[in-house]
C-alpha positions in Angstrom: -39.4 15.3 -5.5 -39.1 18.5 -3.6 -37.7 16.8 -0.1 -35.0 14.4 -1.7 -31.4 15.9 -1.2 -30.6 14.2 -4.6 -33.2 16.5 -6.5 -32.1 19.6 -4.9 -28.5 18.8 -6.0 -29.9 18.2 -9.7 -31.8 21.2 -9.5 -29.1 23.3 -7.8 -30.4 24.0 -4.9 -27.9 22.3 -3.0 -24.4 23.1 -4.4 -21.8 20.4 -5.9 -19.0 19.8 -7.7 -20.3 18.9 -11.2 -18.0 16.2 -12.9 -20.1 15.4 -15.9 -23.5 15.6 -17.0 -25.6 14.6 -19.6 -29.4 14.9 -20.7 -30.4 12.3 -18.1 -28.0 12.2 -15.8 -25.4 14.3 -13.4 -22.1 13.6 -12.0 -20.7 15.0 -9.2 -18.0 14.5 -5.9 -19.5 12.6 -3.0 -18.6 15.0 -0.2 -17.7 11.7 2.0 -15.3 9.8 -0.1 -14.6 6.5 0.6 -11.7 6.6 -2.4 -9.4 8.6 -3.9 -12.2 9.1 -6.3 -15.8 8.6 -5.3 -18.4 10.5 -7.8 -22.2 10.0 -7.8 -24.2 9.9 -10.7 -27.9 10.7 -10.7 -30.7 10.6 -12.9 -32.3 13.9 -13.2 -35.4 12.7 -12.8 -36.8 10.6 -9.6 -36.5 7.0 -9.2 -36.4 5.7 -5.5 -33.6 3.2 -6.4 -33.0 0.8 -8.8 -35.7 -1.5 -7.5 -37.9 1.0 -8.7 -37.4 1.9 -12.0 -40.8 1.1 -14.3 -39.7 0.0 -17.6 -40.6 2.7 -20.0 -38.0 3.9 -17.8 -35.3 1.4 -19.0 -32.9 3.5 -20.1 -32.0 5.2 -17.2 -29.5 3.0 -15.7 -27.9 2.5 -19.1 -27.3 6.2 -18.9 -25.5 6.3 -15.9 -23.2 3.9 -16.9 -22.7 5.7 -19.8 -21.7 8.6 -17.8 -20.1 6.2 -15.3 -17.5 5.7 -18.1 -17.3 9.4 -18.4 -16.8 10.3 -15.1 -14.0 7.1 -15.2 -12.2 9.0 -18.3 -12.4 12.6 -16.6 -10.8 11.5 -13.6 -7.8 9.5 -14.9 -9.0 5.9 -13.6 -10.7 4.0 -17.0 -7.2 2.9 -17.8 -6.3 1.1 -14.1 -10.0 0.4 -13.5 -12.9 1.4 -10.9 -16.0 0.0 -9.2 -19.3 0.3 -9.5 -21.9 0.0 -6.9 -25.7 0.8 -6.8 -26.7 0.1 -3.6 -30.7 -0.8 -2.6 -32.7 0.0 0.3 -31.7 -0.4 4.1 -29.9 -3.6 4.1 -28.4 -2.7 1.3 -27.1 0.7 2.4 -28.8 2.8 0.6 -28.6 6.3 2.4 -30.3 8.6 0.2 -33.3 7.1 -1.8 -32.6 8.2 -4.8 -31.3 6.2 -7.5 -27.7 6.3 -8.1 -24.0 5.0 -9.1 -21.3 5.4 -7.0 -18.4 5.4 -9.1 -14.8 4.7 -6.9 -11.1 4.4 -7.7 -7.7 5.8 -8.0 -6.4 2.7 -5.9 -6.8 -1.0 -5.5 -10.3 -2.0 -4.7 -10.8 -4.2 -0.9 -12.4 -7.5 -1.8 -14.9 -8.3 0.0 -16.0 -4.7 -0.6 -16.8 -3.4 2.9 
């Protein structure tokens, strides 16, 4: 999608800081972190977020978790533990609608997350 900020950072158009990457999916530093680590990862291909991904399409969210792990390894924080969170549309905080994972850590998680 040619307007989406997400798909000009997968296509390089936009620079990042590449953590990880796979065949599906890339990983790279949120430029606002809200934790001492805070990577997205992003299917390379379009989905508008996880409420929208058809099934023949199934697989994509296994593969960012699969590089969510990854990305956990790579920065030092599988051992002590991390969050996930894939956030949907407005309500749910969704800032840039493209599907994706953040991945935070590298300190003690708030509960209720907020």
């Amino acid at each position: 999608m040619s307007d989406c900020l997400f798909c000009k950072v997968v296509a390089g158009a936009i620079p990042s800081t590449r953590v990880a990457e796979s065949e599906t999916a890339y990983a790279f530093d949120d430029i606002a972190p809200q934790a001492p680590v805070h990577v997205l990862v992003v299917p390379k291909i379009h989905h508008v977020s996880a409420d929208h991904v058809p099934a023949d399409h199934q697989s994509t969210v296994d593969d960012l978790v699969l590089l969510a792990q990854e990305v956990a390894t790579i920065k030092g924080i599988r051992e002590s533990g991390y969050r996930l969170v894939m956030n949907v549309g407005r309500d749910g905080q969704m800032t840039v609608p493209h599907l994706h994972l953040h991945v935070l850590g590298g300190r003690m998680m708030a509960w209720p997350p907020g």
